[in-house]
ROVOMI-474785 format. One line per field, with one value per residue (C-alpha): x, y, z; residue number from 1; residue in one letter. Coordinates in Angstrom, 1 decimal. Example, Ala and Ser with C-alpha at 12.3 -4.5 7.8 and 13.67 -1.06 7.14 Angstrom:
<pts>
X = (12.3:13.7)
Y = (-4.5:-1.1)
Z = (7.8:7.1)
resi = (1:2)
resn = (A:S)
</pts>
This chain:
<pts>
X = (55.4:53.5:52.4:52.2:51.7:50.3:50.4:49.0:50.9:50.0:52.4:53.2:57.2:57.6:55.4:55.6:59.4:58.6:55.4:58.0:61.0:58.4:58.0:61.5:62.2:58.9:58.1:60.2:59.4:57.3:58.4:57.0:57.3:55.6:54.6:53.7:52.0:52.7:49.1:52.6:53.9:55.1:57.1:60.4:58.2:60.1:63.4:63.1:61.3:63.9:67.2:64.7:64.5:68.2:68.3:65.6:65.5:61.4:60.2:58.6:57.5:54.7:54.9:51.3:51.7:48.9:46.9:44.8:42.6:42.9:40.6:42.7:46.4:45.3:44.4:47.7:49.5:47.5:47.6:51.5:51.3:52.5:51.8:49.0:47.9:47.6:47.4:46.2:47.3:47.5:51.1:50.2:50.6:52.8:53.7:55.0:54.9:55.1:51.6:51.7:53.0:50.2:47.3:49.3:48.8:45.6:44.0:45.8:44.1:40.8:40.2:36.4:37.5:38.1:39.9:40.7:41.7:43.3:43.3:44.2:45.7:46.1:49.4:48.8:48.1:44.1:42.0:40.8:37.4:37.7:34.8:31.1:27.8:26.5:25.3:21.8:19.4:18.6:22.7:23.5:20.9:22.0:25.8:25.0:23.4:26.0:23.8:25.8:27.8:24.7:22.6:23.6:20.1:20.2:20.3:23.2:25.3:24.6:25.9:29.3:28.9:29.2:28.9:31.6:33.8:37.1:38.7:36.7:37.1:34.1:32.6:31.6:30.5:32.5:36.2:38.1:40.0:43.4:44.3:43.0:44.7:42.9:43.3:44.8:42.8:39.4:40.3:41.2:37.8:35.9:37.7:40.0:38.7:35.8:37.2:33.6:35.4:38.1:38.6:36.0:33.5:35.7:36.0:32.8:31.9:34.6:32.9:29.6:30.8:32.6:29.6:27.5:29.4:28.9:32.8:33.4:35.3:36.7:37.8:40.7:42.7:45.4:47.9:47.8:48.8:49.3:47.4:47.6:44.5:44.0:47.1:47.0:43.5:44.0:45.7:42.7:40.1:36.4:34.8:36.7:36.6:32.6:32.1:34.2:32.3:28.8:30.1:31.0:28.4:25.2:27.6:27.1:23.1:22.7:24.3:22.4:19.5:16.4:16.4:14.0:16.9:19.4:17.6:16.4:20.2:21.3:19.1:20.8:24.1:23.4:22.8:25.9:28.1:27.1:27.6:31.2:31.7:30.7:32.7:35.5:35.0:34.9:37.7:36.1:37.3:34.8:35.6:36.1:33.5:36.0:36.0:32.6)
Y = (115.7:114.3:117.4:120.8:122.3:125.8:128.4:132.4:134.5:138.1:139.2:136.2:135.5:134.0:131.5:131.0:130.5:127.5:126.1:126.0:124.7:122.3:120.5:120.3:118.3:115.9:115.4:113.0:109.8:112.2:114.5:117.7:121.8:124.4:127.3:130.7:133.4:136.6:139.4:142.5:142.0:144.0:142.5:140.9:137.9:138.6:138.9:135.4:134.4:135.0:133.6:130.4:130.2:130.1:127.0:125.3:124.5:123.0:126.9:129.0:132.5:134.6:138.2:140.6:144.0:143.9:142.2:139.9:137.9:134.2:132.8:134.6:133.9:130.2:130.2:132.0:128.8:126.4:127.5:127.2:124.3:120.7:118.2:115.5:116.9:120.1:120.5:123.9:125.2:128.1:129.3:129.2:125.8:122.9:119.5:116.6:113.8:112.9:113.9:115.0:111.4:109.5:111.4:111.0:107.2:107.6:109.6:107.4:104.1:105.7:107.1:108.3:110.7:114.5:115.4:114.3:116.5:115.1:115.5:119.3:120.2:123.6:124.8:122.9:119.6:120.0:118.7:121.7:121.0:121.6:120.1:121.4:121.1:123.3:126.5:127.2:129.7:129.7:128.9:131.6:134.0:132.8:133.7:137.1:137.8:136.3:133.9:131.1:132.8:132.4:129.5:126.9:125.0:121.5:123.5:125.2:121.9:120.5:123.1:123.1:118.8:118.6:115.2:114.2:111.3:112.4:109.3:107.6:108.4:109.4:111.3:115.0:118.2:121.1:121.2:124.2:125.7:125.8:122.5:120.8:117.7:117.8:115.8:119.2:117.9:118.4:121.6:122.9:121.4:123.4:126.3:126.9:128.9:131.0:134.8:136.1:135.9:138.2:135.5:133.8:131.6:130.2:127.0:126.5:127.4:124.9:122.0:122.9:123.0:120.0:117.9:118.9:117.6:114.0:114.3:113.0:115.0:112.4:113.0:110.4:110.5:109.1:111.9:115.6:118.6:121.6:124.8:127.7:129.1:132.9:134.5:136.3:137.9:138.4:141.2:142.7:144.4:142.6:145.4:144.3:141.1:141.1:143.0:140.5:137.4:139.2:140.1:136.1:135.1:137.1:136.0:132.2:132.9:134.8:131.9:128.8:129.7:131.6:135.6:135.9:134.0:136.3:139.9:138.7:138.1:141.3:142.8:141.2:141.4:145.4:144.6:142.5:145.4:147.1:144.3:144.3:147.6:147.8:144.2:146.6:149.5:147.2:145.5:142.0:138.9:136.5:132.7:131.4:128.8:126.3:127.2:127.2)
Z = (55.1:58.0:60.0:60.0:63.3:63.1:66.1:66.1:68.4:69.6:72.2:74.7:74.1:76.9:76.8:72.7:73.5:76.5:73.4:70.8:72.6:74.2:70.7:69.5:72.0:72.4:68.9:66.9:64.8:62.6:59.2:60.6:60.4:62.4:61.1:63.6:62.5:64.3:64.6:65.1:68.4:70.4:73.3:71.1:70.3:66.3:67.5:68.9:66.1:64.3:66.3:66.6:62.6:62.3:64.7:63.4:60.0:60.3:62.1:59.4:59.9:58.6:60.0:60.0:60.4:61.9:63.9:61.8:64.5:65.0:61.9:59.4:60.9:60.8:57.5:56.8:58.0:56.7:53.1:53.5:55.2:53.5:56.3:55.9:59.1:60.5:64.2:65.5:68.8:71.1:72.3:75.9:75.3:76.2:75.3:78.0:76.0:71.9:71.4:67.7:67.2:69.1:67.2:64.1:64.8:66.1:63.0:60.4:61.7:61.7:58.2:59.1:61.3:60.7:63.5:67.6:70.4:73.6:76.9:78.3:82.0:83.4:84.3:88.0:86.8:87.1:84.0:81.4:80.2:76.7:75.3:74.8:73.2:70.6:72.1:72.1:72.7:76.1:77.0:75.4:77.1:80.2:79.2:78.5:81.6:84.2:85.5:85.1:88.6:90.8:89.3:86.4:85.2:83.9:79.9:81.1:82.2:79.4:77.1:79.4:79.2:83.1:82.2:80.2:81.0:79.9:80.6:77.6:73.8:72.3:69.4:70.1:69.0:69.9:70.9:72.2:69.2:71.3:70.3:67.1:65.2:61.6:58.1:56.4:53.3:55.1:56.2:52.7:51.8:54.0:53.2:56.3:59.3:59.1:58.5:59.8:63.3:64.7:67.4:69.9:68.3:65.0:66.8:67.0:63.5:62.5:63.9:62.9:59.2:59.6:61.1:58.6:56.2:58.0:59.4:63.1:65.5:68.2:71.8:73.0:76.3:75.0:75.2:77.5:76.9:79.3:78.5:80.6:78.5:77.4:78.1:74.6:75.4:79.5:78.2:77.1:79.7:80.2:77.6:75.1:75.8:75.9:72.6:70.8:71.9:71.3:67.9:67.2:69.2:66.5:63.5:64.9:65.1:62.5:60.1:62.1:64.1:63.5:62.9:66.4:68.4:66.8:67.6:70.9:71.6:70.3:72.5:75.2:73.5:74.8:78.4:78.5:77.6:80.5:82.6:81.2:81.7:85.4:86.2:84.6:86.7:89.8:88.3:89.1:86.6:85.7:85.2:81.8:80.5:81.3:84.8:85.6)
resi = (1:2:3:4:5:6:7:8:9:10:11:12:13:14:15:16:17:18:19:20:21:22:23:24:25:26:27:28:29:30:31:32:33:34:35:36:37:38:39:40:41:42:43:44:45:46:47:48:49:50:51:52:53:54:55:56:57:58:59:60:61:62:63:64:65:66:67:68:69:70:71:72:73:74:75:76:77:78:79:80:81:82:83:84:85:86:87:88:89:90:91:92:93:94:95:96:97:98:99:100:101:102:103:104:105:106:107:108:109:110:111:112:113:114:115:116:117:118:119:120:121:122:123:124:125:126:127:128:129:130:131:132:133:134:135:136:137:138:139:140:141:142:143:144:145:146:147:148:149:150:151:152:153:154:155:156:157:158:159:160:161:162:163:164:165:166:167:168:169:170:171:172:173:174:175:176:177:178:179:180:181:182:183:184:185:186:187:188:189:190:191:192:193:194:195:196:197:198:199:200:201:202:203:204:205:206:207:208:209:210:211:212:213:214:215:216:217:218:219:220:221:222:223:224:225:226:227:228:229:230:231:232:233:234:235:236:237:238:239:240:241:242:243:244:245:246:247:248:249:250:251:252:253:254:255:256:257:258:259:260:261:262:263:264:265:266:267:268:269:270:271:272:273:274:275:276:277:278:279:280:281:282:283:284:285:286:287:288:289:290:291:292)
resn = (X:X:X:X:X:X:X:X:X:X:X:X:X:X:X:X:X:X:X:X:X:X:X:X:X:X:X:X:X:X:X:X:X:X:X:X:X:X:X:X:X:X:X:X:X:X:X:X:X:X:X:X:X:X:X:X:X:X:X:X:X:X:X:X:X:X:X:X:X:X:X:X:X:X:X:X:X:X:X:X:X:X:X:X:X:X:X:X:X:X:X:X:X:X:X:X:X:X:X:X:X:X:X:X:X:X:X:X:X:X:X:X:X:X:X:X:X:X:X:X:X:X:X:X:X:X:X:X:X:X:X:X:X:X:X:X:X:X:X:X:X:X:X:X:X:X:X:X:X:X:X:X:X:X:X:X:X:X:X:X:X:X:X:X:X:X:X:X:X:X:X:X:X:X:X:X:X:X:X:X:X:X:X:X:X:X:X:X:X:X:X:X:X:X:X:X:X:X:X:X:X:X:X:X:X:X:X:X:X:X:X:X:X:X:X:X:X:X:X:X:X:X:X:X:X:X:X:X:X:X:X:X:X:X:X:X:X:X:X:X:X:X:X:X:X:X:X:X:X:X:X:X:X:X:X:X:X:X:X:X:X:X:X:X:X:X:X:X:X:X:X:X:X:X:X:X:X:X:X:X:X:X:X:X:X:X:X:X:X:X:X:X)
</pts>
């Protein structure tokens, strides 16, 4: 089999049903399967899981009854998966052209790389940065503060890549975990996802391992895909959503930088919570990273 495509769900049938539907009728030229895993929804997405399965011989379901995080689900997937390549994405998601087919292509005439991501759009046509730098220190600091909404220093830019030219391919270090094409054989070496993450931060653990290992991750325009970006976890208020990034956020430091960086950031990991519970109580959203 070509290509495994592997999508976590957690309560967005709508937009799982527009992902899905999106792919059986871009994708073709290509022996594929997807495989969703579902963290126990709630709002019908098994019911039409299940009608879907009966219409589509290459839909395979796994079923939690519970909700198991991203890092886990994934690995779910991918250790049922039988494609040469596994491509990871978010159900928010959806596909305009044959892009599974292009970075088939793309990945089989260039053996020394590990995995590509393409180009991502927003539901109104505008670009979706999706790539970073590795985070550092001081970035991070800055993150857990806020002050990224009143001031963004030249570390900080950098961190976000202000600078990237997305209309040129190039090697990078950190790609958004929405969307990931991968050699399925490099993934099983590496042991999958990390499972030290609930979700938040397993992305960026991915390519860390991956790069070390002297593997390229490769950025090409050749191909876009729609993302309309956090829909699972909008449905979650900014507490929540704080402590789980500070908890991937000291598992990241704690396993690559230096135990001062890690206690000064739990330190700060404190004050952030309370920043997160007063943007709560005032009901004010802040931006995403890729929206800053």
């Amino acid at each position: 089999m070509d290509l495994s495509i592997i999508i976590v769900n957690w309560n967005v049938k709508e937009l799982l049903y527009r992902c899905l539907q999106s792919i059986f009728i871009f994708t073709h030229g290509l022996d594929y399967e997807v495989i969703v895993i579902d963290n126990f929804s709630t709002d019908g997405s098994v019911q039409m899981l299940n009608d879907l399965s009966f219409a589509h011989q290459n839909l395979r379901v796994i079923f939690n009854q519970e909700n198991a995080g991203f890092a886990k689900a994934n690995n779910q997937g991918l250790k049922i998966a039988q494609g040469k390549y596994a491509l990871f994405m978010n159900p928010d998601m959806e596909m305009v052209e044959n892009t599974p087919r292009l970075l088939f292509h793309y990945l089989e005439a260039r053996p020394g790389v590990a995995a590509c991501v393409c180009q991502l759009q927003y539901g109104d046509g505008h670009r979706q940065p999706n790539i970073k730098h590795n985070p550092t220190f001081w970035s991070q600091w800055w993150l857990l503060y806020k002050f990224q909404h009143i001031w963004q220093p030249r570390f900080f830019k950098k961190y976000l890549a202000k600078n990237f030219e997305y209309g040129r391919e190039q090697e990078v270090e950190q790609v958004m975990g929405a969307f990931i094409f991968t050699r399925r054989e490099i993934m099983k070496k590496i042991g999958g996802w990390s499972e030290d993450y609930f979700i938040w931060w397993e992305d960026i653990d991915l390519c860390k391992r991956l790069r070390s290992l002297g593997e390229k991750i490769v950025y090409t325009p050749i191909s876009r895909v729609i993302h309309y970006e956090g829909r699972s976890f909008a449905q979650q208020l900014s507490f929540a959503k704080q402590r789980r990034f500070n908890r991937g956020l000291l598992i990241y430091f704690k396993k690559y930088h230096s135990k001062f960086a890690w206690f000064i950031l739990r330190l700060a990991s404190i004050d952030s919570l309370v920043l997160a519970w007063i943007a709560q109580l005032f009901r004010f959203k802040p931006h995403t990273q890729s929206k800053l």
